[in-house]
C-alpha positions in Angstrom: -31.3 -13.2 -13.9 -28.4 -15.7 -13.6 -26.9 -17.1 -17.1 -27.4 -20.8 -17.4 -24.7 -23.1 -17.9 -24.9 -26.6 -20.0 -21.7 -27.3 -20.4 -19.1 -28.6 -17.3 -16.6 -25.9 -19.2 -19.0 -23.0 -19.5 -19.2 -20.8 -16.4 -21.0 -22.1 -13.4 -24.1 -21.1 -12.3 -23.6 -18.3 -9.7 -26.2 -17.7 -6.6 -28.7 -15.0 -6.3 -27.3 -14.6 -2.8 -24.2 -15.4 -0.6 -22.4 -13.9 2.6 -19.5 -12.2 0.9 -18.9 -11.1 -2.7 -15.1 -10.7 -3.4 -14.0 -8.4 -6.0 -11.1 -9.5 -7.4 -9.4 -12.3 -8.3 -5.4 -11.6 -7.4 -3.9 -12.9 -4.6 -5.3 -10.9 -2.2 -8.9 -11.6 -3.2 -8.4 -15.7 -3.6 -6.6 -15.8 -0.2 -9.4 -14.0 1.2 -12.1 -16.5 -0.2 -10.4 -19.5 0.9 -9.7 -18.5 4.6 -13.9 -17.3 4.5 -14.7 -20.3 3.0 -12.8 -22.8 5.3 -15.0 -21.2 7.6 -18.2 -22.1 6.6 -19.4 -18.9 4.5 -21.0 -18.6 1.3 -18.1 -17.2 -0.8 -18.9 -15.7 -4.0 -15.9 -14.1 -6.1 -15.8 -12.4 -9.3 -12.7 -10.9 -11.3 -12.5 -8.8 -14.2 -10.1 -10.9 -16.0 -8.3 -14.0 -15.8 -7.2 -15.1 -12.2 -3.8 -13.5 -11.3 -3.8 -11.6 -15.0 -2.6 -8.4 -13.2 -0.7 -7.6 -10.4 -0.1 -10.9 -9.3 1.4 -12.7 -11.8 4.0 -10.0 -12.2 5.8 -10.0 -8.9 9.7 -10.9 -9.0 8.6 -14.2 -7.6 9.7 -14.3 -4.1 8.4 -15.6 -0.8 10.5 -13.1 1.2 10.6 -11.1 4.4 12.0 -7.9 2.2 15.9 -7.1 3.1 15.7 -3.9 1.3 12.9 -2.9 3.8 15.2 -2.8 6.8 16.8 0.2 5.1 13.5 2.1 6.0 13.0 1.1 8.9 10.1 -1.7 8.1 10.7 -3.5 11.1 7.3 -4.7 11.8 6.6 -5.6 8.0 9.9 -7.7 7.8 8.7 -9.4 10.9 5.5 -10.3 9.7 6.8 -10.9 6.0 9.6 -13.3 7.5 7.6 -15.3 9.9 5.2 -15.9 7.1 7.7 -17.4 4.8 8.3 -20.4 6.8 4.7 -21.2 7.1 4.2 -20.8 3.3 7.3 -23.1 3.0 5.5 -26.0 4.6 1.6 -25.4 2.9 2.8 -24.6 -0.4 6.1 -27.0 -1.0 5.5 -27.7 -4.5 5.2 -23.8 -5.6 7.6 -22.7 -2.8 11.3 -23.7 -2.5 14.3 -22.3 -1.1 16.9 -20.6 -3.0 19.6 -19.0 -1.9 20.6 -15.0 -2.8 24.2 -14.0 -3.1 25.3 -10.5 -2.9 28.3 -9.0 -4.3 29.3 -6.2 -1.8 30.2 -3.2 -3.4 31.5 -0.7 -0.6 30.8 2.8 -2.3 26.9 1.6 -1.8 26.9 0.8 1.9 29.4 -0.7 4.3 30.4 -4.1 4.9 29.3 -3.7 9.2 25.8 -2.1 7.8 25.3 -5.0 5.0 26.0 -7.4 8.3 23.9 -5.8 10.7 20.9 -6.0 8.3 21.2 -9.8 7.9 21.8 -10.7 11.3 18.5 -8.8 12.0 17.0 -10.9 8.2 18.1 -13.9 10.8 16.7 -13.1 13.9 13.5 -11.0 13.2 11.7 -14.4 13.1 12.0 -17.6 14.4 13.8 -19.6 11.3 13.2 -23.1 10.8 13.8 -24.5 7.0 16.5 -21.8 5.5 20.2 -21.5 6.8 21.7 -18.3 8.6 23.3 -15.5 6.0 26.9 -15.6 5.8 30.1 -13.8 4.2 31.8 -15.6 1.1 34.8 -15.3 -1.0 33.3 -14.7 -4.9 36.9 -16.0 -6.1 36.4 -19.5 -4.4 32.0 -19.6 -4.5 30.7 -20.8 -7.4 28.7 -17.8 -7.6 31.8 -15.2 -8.3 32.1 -17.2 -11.7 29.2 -15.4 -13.4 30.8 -12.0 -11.9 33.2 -9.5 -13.5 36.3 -10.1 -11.4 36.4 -6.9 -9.5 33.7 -8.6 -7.7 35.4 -10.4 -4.5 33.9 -10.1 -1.3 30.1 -10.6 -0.6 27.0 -12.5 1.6 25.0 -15.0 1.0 21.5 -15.4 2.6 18.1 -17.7 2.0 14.8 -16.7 0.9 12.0 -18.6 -0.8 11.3 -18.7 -4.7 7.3 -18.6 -5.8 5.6 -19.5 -9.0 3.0 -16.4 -8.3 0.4 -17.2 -10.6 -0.5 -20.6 -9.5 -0.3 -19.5 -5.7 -3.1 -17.6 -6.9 -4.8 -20.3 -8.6 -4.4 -22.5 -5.8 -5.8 -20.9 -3.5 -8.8 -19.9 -5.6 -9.2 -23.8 -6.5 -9.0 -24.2 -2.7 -11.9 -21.8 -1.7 -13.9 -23.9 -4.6 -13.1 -27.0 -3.1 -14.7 -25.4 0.3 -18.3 -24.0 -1.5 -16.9 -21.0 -3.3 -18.5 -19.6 -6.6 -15.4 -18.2 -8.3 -16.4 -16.3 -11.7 -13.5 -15.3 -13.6 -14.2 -12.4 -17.0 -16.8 -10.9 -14.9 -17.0 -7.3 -13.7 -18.5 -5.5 -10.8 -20.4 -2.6 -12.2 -22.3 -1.4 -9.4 -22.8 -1.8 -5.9 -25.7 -0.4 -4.2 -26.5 -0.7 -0.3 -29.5 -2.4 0.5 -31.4 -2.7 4.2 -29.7 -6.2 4.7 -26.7 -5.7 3.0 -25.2 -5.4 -0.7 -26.8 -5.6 -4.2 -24.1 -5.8 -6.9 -24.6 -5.6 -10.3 -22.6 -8.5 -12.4 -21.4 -8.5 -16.3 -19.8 -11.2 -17.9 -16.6 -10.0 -20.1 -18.3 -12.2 -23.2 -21.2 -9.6 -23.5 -24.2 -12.3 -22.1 -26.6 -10.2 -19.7 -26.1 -8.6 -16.6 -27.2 -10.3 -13.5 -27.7 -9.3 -9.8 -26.4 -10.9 -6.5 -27.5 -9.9 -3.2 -24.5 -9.9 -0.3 -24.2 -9.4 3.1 -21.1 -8.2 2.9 -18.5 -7.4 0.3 -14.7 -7.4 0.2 -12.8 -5.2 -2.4 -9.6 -6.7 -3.1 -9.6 -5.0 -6.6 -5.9 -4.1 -5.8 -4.7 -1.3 -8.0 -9.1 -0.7 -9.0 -9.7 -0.9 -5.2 -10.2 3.3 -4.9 -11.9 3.3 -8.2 -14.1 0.7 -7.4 -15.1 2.5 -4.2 -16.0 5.7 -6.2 -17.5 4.5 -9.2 -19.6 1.3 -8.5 -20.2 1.7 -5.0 -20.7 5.6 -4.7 -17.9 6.4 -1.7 -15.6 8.9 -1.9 -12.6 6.8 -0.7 -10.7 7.6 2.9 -7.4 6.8 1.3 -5.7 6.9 -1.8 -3.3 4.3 -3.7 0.1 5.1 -4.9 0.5 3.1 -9.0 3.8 2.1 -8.8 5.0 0.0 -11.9 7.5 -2.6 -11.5 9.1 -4.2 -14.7 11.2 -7.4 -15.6 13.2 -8.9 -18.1 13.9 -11.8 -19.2 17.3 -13.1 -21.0 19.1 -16.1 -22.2 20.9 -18.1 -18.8 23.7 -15.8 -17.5 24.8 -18.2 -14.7 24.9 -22.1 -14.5 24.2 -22.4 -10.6 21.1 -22.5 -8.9 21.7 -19.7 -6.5 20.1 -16.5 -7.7 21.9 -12.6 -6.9 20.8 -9.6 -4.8 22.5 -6.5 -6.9 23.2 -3.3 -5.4 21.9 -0.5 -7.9 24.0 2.5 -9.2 20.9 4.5 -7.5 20.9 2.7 -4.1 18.3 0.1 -5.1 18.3 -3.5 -5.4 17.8 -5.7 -8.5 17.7 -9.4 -8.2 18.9 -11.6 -10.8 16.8 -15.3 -10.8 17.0 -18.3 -12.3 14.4 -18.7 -14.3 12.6 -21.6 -16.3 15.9 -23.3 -16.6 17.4 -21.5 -20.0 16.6 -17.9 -18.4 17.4 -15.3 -16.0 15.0 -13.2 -15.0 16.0 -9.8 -14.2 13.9 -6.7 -11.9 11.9 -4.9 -10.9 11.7 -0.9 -11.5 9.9 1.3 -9.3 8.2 4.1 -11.9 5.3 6.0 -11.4 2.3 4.8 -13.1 -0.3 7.0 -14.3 -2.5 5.2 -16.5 -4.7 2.3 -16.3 -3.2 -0.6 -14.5 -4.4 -3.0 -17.5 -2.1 -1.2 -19.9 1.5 -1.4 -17.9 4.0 -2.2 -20.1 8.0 -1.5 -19.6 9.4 1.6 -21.6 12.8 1.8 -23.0 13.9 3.5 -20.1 13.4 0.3 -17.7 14.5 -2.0 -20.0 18.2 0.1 -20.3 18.2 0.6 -16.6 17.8 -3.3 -15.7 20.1 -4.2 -18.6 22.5 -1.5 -17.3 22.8 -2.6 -14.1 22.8 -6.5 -14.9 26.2 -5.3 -16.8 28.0 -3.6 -14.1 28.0 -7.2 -12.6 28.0 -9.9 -14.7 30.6 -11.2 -17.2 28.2 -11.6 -20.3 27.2 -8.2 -21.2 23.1 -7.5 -20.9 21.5 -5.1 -23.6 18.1 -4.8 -24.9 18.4 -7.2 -28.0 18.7 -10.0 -25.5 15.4 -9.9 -23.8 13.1 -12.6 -24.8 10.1 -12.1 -22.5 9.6 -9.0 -20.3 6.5 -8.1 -18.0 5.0 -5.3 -15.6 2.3 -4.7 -13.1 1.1 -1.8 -11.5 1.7 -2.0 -7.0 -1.0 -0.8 -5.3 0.9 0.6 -2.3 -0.9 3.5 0.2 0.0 7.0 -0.2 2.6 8.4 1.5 4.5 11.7 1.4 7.9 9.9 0.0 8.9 11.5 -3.0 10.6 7.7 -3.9 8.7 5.0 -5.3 10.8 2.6 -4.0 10.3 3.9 0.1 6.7 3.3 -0.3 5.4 1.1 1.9 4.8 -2.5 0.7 2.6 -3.4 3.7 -1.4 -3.6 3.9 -3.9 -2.0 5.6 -7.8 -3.6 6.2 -10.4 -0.9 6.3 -14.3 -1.8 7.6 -16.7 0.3 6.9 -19.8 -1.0 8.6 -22.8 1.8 7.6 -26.2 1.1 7.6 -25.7 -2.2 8.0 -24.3 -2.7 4.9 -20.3 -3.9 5.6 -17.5 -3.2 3.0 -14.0 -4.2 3.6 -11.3 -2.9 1.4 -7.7 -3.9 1.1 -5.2 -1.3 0.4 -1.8 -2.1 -0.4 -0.5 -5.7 0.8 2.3 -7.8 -1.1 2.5 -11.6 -2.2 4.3 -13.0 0.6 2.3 -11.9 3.4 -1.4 -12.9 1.6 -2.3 -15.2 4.0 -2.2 -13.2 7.4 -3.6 -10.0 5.6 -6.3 -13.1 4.3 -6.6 -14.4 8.5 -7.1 -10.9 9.1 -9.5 -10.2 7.2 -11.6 -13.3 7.7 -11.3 -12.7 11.5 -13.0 -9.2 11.1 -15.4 -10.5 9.4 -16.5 -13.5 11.3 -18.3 -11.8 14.4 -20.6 -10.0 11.9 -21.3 -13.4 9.4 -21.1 -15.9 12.6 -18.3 -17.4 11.4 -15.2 -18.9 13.3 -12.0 -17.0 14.1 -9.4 -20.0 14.1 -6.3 -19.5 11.8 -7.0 -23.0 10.3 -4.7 -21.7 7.3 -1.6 -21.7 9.0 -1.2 -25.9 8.7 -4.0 -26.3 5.7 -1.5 -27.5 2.7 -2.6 -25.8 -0.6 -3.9 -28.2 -3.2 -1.2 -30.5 -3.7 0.5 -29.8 -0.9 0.1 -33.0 0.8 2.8 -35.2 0.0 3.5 -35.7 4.0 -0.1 -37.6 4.1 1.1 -40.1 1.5 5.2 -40.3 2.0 5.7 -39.6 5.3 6.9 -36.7 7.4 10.4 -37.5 7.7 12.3 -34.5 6.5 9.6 -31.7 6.2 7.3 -31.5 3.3 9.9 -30.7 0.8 11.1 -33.9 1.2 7.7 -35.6 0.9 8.0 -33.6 -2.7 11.0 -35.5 -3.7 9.8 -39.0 -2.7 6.7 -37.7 -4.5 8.5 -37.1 -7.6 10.7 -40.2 -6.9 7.7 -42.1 -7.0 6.2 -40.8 -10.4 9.4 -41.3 -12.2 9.4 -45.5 -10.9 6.1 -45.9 -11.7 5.5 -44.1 -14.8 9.1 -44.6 -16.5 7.9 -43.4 -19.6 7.0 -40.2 -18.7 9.7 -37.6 -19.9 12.2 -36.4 -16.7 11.0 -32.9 -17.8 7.2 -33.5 -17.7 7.1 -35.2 -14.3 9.4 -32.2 -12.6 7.5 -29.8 -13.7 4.3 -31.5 -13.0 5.3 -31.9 -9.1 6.3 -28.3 -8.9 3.4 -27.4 -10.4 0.4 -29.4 -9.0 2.2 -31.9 -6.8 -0.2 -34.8 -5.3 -3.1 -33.7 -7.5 -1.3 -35.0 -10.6 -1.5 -38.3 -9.6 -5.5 -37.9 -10.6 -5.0 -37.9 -14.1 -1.5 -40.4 -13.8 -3.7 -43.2 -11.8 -4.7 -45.6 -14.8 -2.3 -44.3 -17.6 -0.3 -47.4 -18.8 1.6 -45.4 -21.3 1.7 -41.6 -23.2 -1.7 -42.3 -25.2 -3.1 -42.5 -22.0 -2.7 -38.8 -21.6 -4.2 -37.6 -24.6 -2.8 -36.1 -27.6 0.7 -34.3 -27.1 -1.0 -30.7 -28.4 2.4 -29.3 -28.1 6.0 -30.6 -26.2 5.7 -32.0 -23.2 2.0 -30.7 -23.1 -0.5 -33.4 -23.3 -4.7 -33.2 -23.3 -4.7 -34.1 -19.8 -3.0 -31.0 -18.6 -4.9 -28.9 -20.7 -8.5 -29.9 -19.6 -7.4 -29.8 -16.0 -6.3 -25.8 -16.6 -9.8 -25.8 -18.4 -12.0 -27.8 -15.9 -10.1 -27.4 -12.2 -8.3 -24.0 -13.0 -10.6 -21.6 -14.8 -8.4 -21.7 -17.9 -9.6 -19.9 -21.0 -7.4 -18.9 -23.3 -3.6 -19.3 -24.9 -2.5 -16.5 -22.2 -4.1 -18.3 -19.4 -2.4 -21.6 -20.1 0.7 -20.7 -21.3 1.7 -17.3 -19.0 0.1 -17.7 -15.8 -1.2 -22.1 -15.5 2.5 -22.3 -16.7 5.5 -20.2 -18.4 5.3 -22.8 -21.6 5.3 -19.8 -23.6 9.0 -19.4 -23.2 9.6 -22.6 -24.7 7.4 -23.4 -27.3 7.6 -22.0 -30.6 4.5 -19.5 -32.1 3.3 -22.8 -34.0 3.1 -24.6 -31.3 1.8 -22.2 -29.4 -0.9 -21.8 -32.0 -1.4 -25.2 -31.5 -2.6 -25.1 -28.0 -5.0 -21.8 -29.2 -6.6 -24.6 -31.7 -7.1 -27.3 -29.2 -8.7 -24.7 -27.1 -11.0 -23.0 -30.1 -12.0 -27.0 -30.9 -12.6 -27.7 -26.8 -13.2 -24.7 -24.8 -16.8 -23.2 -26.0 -16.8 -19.8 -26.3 -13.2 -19.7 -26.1 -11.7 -15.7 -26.1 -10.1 -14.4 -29.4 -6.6 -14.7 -29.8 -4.3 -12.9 -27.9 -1.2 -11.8 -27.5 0.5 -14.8 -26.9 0.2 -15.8 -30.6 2.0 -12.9 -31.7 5.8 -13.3 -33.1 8.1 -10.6 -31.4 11.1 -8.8 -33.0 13.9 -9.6 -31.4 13.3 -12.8 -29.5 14.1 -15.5 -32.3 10.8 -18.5 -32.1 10.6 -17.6 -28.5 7.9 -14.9 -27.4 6.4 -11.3 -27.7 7.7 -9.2 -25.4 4.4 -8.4 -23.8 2.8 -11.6 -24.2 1.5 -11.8 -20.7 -1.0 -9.3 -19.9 0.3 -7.1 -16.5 
């Protein structure tokens, strides 16, 4: 039996039956249920947890084709990864934006001709239309050699594109919705049995209401680093492949550079580390590759990662790195394929689709896959799926702007859609002057043409509902609750947005009470109300769940 819902914030009714059940709710999973839904199929997802609470909300936030991967010969992933950025460039321009990567060359790592060779192939692997070509600079005369210890003279500068990761995710989840989807978030597969027609899975809401089931056609596990578990345990298959947990950890510390351009660091051990600006008043600093043994929910960095990321941060920059300075950090478990490599970081990062078609009953599972290449593993998916649910095969995702996306369709064309974002946020700032620079930027970036919903009609800051907390006003927050499948303090203020690194713990207490007075049935506390040791009034240093 189905739970009923009374209230428009309450979960939504789901169906008794649909075409495809997704299981999971990361980037994979959302892309997938979009592109399916676009195409006319009954779309029913269900995640565990919040929308991107895992894996993908803990990427190192780039839309890129993967430079390091040249070094192992990922040709054909580059390729792919590269060719995709430029599309996601154009749907997503208020999440995406260029930002340019400089790289100090340090010669006892690899050679000046080899660094040169792999960006001309970074240039030419795809056809590039919105970043510039890679080139060599001077770090005495760039702006960028500032930051550096002076030993640092010589390096290269190339583009790549900067993601806020957890609202991609959202997006495209919102998206699917928009389309028909059902998207259930705190609510676990627990079984999956095959049926004559297709799948019956078994359903269980995180908040302890009763079980329900939901008959299939076919189901899609995108359950990412649960995928093989989720085979064995609630479906009863003994999987064909198996994943490789690799955990990848970042830090976050106080501004080390006043520029916009971020760095590509060359590693004591022959890795990279990238070096971001972050949220304005931050850097943020990763990722490790470790080993990870345990359950994906519980990643968290050890000692070990943070020393390495700090240690390496040092040999660069001016202002010394060390533990005591981090302010945030976060991890995620990868679920990358099994290989024979005896390094984490030679893994492959790219995907692979598997269809198993049995008695009639068809399950496809993703294996592996990374956050810039979502939307072609999601096209292929859909496309082996649509002969057996008589569905379309046209890649209508390739020029569908996410939610928000639009600005072209109301500012014109001229100058690509990033430009349509700046007349967009032009326009906010003449005709709602009293809205703070801050809000409105970060509004754009964040939702782009879909805040106008809630601006149209406000004369003036009441309009918006209490501020619940700076710069946050009752507008935003029943949007997140309402459109975005927003729950709880973590939800809002570590995936929705980062506002946790701004705000103190009373204010962010704040925004738990407005939700506990709101949201029925809204989770405990969490972590994000904790106070961390080291961090001053910013945030625990695991305050968003991997």
């Amino acid at each position: 039996m189905a739970p009923s819902s009374t209230s428009p914030f309450e979960t939504p009714i789901p169906p008794s039956t649909t075409d495809v059940l997704v299981v999971g709710g990361g980037i994979n999973g959302c892309g997938i249920a979009r592109d399916l839904s676009g195409r006319g199929v009954r779309v029913l997802l269900c995640e565990q947890d919040d929308l991107a609470a895992h894996t993908s909300s803990a990427s190192t936030k780039l839309i890129h084709g993967g430079l390091r991967y040249l070094e192992y010969g990922e040709f054909g992933l580059v390729r792919k990864a590269l060719a995709e950025r430029e599309v996601l460039l154009r749907v997503a321009p208020h999440l995406i934006a260029p930002m340019r990567f400089v790289m100090p060359h340090d010669p006892g790592m690899r050679p000046a001709w080899m660094i040169r060779l792999g960006l001309w192939l970074y240039d030419h692997l795809a056809r590039r239309e919105v970043l510039p070509a890679s080139q060599a600079i001077d770090l005495a005369h760039d702006p960028a050699g500032a930051a550096l210890q002076p030993g640092w003279r010589r390096g290269f500068a190339y583009a790549d594109g900067w993601v806020d990761d957890a609202r991609l995710v959202v997006l495209n989840a919102r998206d699917a919705a928009d389309r028909g989807a059902t998207v259930l978030t705190r609510t676990r597969c627990t079984a999956l049995r095959r049926t004559p027609d297709g799948w019956l899975a078994t359903l269980q809401p995180r908040d302890g209401g009763p079980a329900w089931s939901v008959h299939a056609r076919v189901v899609v596990n995108a359950a990412g680093p649960w995928a093989e578990s989720l085979l064995r345990e609630q479906a009863g298959i003994a999987p064909a492949r198996h994943l490789r947990l690799v955990r990848g950890s970042h830090i976050v510390v106080p501004r080390l550079f006043d520029h916009d351009s971020a760095y590509l660091l060359q590693a004591s051990d022959r890795r990279v580390v990238f070096a971001i600006p972050y949220e304005r008043d931050y850097t943020l600093i990763g990722t490790t590759d470790v080993e990870h043994r345990d359950d994906p929910a519980a990643a968290c960095i050890d000692a070990d990662e943070t020393a390495y990321l700090c240690r390496e941060a040092g040999r660069y920059f001016r202002r010394p790195v060390s533990p005591a300075d981090v302010v945030w950090h976060y991890s995620g478990v990868r679920p990358l394929l099994e290989d024979a490599s005896d390094d984490p970081s030679a893994v492959t990062r790219d995907y692979r689709l598997e269809l198993d078609t049995r008695d009639g009953a068809a399950l496809l599972t993703v294996w592996g896959g990374k956050i810039t290449t979502y939307r072609t593993l999601a096209t292929e998916a859909a496309r082996r799926l649509a002969p057996l649910l008589g569905a379309t095969t046209d890649d209508w995702t390739r020029c569908a702007p996410l939610p928000g996306g639009d600005a072209t369709r109301l500012f014109g064309t001229d100058g690509g859609p990033m430009a349509a974002m700046r007349r967009l946020l032009d326009h906010i700032g003449t005709r709602w002057p009293w809205l703070p620079a801050p809000v409105r930027e970060r509004w754009v970036r964040a939702y782009g043409t879909s805040c106008l919903d809630w601006l149209q009609g406000a004369q003036r800051p009441a309009d918006l509902g209490d501020e619940v907390a700076p710069g946050l006003y009752e507008v935003e927050l029943r949007h997140w609750v309402t459109r975005e499948w927003a729950r709880s303090a973590d939800d809002m203020l570590w995936r929705r947005s980062k506002l946790g690194l701004h705000l103190s713990p009373a204010q962010r207490e704040a925004v738990h009470d407005w939700i506990a007075r709101h949201v029925p049935a809204a989770p405990l506390p969490d972590a994000a109300h904790q106070v961390p040791p080291n961090a001053a009034h910013h945030v625990p240093p695991n305050a968003e769940k991997p």
